[in-house]
Chimera marker file (.cmm) of the C-alpha trace (Angstrom):
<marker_set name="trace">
<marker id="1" x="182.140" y="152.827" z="51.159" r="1" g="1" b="0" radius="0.5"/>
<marker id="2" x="178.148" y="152.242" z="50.961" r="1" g="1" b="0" radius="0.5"/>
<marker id="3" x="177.251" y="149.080" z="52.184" r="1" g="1" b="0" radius="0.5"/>
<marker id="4" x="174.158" y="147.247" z="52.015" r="1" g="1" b="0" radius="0.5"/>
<marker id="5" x="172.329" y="145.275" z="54.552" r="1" g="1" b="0" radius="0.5"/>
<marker id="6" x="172.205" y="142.017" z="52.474" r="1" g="1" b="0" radius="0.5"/>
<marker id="7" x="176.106" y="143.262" z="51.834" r="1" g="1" b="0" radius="0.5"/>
<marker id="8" x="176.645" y="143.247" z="55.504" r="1" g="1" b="0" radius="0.5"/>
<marker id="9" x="175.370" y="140.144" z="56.279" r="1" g="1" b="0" radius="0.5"/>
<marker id="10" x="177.398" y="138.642" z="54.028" r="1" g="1" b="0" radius="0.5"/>
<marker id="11" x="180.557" y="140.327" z="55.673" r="1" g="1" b="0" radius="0.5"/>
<marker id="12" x="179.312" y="138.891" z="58.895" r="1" g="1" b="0" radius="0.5"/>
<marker id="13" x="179.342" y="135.822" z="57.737" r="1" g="1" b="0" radius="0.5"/>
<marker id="14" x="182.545" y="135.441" z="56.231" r="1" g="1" b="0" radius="0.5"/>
<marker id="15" x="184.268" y="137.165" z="59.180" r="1" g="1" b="0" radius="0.5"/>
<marker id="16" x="182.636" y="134.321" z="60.887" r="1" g="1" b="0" radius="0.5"/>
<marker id="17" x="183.549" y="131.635" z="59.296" r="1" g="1" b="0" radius="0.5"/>
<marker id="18" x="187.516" y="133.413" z="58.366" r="1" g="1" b="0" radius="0.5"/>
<marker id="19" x="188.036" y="134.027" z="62.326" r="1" g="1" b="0" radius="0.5"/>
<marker id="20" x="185.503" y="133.190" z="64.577" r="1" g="1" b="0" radius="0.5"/>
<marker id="21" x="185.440" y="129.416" z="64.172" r="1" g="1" b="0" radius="0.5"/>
<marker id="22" x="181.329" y="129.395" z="64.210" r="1" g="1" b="0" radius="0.5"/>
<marker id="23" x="178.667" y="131.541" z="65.383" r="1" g="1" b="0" radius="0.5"/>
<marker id="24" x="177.887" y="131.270" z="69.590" r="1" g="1" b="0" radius="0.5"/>
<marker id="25" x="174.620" y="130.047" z="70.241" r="1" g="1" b="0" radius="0.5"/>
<marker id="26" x="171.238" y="132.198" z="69.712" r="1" g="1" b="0" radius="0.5"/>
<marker id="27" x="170.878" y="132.441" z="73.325" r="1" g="1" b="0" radius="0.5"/>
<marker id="28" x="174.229" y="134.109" z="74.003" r="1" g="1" b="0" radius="0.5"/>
<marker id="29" x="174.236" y="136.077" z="70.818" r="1" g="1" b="0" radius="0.5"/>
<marker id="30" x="170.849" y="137.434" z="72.337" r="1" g="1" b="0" radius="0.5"/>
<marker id="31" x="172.573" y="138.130" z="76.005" r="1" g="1" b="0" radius="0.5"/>
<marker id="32" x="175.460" y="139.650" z="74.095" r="1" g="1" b="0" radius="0.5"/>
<marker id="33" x="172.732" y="142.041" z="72.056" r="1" g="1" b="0" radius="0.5"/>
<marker id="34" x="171.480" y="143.009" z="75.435" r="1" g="1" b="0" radius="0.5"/>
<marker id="35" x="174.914" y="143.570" z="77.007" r="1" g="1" b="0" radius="0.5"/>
<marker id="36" x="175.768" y="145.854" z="73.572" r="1" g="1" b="0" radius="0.5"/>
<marker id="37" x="172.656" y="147.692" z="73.550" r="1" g="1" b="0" radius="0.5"/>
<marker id="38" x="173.140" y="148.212" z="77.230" r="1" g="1" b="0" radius="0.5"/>
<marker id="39" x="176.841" y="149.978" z="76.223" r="1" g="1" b="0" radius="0.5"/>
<marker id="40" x="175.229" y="152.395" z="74.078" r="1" g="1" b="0" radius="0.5"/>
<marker id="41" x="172.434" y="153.358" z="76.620" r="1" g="1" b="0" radius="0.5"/>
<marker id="42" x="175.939" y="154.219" z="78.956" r="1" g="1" b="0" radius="0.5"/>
<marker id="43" x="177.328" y="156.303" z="76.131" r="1" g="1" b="0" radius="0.5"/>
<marker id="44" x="173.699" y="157.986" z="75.609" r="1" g="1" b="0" radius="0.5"/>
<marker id="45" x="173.135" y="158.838" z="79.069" r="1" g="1" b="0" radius="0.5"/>
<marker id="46" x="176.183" y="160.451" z="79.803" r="1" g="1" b="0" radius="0.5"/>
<marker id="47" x="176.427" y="162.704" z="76.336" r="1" g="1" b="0" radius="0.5"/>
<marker id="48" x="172.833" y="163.492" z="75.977" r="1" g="1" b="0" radius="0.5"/>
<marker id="49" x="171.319" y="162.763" z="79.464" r="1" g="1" b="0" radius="0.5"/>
<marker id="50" x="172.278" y="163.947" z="83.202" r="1" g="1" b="0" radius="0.5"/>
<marker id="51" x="174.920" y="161.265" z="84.084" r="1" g="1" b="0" radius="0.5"/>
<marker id="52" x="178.883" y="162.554" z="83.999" r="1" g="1" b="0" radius="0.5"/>
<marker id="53" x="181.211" y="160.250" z="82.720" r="1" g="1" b="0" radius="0.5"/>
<marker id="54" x="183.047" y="157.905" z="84.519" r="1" g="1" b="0" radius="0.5"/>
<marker id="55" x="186.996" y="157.377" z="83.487" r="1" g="1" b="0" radius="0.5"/>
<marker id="56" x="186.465" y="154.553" z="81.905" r="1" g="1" b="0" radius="0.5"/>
<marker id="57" x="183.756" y="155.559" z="79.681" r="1" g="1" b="0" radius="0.5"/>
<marker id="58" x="185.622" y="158.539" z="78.334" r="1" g="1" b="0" radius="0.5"/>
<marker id="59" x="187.060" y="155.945" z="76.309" r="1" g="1" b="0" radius="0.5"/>
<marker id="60" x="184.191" y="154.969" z="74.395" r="1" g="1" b="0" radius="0.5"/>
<marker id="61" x="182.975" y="155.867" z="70.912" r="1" g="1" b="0" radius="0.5"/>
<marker id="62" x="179.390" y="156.034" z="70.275" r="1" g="1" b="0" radius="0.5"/>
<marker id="63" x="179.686" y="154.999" z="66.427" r="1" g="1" b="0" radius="0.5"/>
<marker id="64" x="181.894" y="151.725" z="67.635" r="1" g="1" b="0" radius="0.5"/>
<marker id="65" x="178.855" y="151.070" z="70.468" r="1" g="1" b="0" radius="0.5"/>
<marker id="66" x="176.002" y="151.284" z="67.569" r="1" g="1" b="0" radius="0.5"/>
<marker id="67" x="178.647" y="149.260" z="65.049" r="1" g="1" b="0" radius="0.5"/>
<marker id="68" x="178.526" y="146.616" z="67.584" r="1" g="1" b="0" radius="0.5"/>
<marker id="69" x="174.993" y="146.426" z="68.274" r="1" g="1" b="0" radius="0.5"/>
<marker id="70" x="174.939" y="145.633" z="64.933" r="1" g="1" b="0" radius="0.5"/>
<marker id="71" x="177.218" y="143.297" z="64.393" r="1" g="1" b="0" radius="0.5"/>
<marker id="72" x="175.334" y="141.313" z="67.070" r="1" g="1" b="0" radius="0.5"/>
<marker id="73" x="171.884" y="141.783" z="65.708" r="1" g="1" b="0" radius="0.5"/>
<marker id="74" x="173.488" y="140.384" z="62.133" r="1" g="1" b="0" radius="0.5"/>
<marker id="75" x="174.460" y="137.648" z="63.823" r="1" g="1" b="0" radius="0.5"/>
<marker id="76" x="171.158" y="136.542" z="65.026" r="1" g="1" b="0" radius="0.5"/>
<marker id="77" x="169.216" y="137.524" z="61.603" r="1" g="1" b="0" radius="0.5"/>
<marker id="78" x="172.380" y="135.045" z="60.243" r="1" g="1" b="0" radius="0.5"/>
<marker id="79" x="172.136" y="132.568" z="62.413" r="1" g="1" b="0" radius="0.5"/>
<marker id="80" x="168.659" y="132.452" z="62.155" r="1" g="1" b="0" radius="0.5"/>
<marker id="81" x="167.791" y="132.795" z="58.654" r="1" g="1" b="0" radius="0.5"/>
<marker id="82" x="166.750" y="136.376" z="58.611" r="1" g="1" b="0" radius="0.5"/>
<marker id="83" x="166.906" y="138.586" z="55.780" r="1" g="1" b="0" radius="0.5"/>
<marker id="84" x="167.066" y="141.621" z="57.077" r="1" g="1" b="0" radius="0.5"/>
<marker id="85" x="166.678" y="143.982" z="53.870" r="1" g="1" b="0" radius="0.5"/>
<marker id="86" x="163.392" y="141.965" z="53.391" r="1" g="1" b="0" radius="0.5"/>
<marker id="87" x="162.604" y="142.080" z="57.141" r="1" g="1" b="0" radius="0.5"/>
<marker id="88" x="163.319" y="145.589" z="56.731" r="1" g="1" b="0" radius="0.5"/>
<marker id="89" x="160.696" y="146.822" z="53.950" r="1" g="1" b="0" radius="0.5"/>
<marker id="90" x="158.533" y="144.674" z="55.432" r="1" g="1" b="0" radius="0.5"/>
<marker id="91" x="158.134" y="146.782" z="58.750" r="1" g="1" b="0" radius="0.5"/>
<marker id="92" x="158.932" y="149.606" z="57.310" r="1" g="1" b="0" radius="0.5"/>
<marker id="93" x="155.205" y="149.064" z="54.986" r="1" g="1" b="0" radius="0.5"/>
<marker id="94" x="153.701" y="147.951" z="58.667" r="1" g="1" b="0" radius="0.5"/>
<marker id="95" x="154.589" y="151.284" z="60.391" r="1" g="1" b="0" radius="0.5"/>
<marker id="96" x="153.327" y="153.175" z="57.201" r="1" g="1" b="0" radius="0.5"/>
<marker id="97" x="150.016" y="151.482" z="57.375" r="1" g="1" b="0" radius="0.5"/>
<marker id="98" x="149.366" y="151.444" z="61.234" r="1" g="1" b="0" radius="0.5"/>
<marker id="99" x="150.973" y="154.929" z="61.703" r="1" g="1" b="0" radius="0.5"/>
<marker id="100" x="150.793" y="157.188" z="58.437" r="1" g="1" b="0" radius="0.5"/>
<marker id="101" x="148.470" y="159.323" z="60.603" r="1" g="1" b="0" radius="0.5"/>
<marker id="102" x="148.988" y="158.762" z="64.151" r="1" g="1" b="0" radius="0.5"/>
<marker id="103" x="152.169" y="160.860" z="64.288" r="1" g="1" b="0" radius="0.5"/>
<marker id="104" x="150.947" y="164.254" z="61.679" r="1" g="1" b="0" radius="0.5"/>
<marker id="105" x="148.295" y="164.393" z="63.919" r="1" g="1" b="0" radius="0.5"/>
<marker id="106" x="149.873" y="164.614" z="67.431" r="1" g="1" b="0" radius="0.5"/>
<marker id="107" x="149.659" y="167.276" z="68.847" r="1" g="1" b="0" radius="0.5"/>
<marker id="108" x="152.515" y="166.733" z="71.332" r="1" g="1" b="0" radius="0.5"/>
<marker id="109" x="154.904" y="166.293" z="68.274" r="1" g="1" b="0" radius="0.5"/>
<marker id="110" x="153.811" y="169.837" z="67.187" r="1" g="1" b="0" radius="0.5"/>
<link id1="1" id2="2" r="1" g="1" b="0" radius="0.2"/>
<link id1="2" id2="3" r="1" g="1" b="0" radius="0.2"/>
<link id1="3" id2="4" r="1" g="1" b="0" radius="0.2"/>
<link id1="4" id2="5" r="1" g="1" b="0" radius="0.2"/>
<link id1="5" id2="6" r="1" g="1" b="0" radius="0.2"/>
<link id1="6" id2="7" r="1" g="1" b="0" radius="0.2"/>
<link id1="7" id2="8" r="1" g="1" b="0" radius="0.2"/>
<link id1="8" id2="9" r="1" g="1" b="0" radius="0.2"/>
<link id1="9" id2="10" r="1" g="1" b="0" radius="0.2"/>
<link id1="10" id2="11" r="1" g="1" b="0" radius="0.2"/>
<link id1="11" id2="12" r="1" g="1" b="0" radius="0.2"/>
<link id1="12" id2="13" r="1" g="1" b="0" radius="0.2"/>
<link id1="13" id2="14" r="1" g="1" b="0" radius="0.2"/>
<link id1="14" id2="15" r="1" g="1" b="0" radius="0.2"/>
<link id1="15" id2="16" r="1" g="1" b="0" radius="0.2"/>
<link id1="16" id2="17" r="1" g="1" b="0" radius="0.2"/>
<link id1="17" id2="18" r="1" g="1" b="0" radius="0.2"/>
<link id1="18" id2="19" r="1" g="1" b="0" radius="0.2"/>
<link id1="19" id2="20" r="1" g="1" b="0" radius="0.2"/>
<link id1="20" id2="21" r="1" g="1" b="0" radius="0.2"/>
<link id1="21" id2="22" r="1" g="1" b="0" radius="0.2"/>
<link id1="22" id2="23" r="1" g="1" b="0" radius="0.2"/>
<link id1="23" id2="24" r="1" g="1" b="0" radius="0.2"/>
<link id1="24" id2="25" r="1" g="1" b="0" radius="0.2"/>
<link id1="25" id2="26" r="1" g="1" b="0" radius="0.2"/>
<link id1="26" id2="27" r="1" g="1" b="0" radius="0.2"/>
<link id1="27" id2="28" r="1" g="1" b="0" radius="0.2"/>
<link id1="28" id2="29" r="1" g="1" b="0" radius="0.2"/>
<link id1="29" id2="30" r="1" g="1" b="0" radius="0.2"/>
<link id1="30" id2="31" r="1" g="1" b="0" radius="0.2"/>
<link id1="31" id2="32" r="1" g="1" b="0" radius="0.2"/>
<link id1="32" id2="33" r="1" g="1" b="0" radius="0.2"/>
<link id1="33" id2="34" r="1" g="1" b="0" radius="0.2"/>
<link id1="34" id2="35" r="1" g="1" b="0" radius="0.2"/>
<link id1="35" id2="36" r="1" g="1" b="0" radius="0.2"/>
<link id1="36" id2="37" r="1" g="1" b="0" radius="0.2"/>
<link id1="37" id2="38" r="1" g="1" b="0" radius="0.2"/>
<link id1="38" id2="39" r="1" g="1" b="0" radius="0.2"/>
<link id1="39" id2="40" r="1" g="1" b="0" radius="0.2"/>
<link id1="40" id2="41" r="1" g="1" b="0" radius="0.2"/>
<link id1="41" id2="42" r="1" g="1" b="0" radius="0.2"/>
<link id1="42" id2="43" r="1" g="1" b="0" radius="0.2"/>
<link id1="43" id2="44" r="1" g="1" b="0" radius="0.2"/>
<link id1="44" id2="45" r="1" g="1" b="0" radius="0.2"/>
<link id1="45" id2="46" r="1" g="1" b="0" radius="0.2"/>
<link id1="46" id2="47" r="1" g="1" b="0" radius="0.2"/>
<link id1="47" id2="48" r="1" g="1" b="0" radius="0.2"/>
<link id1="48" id2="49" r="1" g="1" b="0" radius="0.2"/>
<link id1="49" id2="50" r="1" g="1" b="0" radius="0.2"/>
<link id1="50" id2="51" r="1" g="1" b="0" radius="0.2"/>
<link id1="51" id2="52" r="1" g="1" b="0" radius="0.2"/>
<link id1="52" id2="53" r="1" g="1" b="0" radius="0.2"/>
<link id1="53" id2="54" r="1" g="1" b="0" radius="0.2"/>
<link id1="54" id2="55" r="1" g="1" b="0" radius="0.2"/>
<link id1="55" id2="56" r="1" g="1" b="0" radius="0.2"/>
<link id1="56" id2="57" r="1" g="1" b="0" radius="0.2"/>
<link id1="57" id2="58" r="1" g="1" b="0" radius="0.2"/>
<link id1="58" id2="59" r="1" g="1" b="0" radius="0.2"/>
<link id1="59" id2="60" r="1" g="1" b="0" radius="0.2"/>
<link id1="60" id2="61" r="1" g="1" b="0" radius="0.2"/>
<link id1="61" id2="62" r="1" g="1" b="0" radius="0.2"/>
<link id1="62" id2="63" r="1" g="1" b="0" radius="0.2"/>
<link id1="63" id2="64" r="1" g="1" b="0" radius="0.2"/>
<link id1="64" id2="65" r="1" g="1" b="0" radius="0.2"/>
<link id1="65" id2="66" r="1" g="1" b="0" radius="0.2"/>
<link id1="66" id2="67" r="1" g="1" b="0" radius="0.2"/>
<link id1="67" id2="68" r="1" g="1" b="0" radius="0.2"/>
<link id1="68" id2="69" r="1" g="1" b="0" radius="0.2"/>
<link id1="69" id2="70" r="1" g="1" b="0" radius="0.2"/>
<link id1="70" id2="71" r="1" g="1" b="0" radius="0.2"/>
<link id1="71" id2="72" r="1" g="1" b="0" radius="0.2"/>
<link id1="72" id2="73" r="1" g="1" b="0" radius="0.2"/>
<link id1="73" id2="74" r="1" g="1" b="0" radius="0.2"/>
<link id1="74" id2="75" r="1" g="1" b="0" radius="0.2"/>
<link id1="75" id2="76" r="1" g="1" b="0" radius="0.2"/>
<link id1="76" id2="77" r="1" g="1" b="0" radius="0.2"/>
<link id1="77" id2="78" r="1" g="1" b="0" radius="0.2"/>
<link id1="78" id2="79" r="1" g="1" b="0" radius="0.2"/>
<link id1="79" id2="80" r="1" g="1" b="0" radius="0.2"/>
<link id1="80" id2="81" r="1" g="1" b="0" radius="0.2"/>
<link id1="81" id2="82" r="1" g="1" b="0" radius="0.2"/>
<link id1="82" id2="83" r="1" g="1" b="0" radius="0.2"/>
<link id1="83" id2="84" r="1" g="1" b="0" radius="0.2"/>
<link id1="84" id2="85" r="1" g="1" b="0" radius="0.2"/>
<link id1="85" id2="86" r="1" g="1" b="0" radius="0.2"/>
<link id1="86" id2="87" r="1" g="1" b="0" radius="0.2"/>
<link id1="87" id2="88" r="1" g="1" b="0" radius="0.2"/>
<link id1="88" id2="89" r="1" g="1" b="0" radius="0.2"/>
<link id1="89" id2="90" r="1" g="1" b="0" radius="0.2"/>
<link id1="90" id2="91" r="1" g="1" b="0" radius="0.2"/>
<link id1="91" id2="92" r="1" g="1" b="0" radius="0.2"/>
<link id1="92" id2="93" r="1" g="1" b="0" radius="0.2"/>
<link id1="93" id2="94" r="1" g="1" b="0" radius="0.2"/>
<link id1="94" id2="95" r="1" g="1" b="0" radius="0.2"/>
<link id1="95" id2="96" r="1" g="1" b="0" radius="0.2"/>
<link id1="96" id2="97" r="1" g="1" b="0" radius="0.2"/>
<link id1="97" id2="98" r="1" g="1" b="0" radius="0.2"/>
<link id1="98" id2="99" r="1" g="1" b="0" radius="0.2"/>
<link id1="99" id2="100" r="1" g="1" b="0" radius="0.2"/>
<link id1="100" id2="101" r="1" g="1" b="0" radius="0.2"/>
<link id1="101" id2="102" r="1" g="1" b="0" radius="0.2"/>
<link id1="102" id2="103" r="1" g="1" b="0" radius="0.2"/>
<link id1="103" id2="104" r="1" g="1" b="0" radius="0.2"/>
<link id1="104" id2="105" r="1" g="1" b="0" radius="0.2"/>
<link id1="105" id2="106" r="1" g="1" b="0" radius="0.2"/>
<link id1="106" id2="107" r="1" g="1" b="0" radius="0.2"/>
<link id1="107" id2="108" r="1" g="1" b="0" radius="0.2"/>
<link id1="108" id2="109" r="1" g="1" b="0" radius="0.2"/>
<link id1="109" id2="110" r="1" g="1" b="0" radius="0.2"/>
</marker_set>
């Protein structure tokens, strides 16, 4: 199933409002983003980095952590009125025109 961004903001939402009574405050939607992202750096560091797994991280799926990150960080953009397929092309043009060259000409990247 291909799903857009505007697409999943929209599933968000009605999740939301189906089972979640109402959105929790920016503030803890932001502490929950950190506490997410923070999940995934676990999962990272222990598949790609030095760190062994503990028992209970064996239990963890790296698509579900990055899902969830998401899931938070459409709940902010919601919450706050972001359009994040605008917000998107929009940075995406800003890193073209800052960087188009900055990273072909590296040479640490070559």
């Amino acid at each position: 199933m291909e799903l857009t961004i505007k697409q999943a903001q929209q599933q968000v939402d009605e999740w939301i409002r189906t089972y979640g009574v109402r959105y929790f405050g920016e503030l803890t939607n932001m502490a929950l983003l950190t506490e997410e992202v923070g999940e995934l750096a676990r999962i990272v560091a222990r598949t790609y980095g030095e760190q062994s797994f503990k028992e209970s991280d064996k239990q963890k799926n790296l698509a579900d952590e990055m899902a969830d990150v998401l899931w938070v960080l459409i709940c902010l953009a919601n919450q706050t009125g972001v359009d994040l397929t605008e917000a998107f092309a929009k940075n995406i043009e800003k890193k073209t025109l800052r960087d188009s060259n900055r990273h072909t000409s590296n040479p640490k990247l070559h």
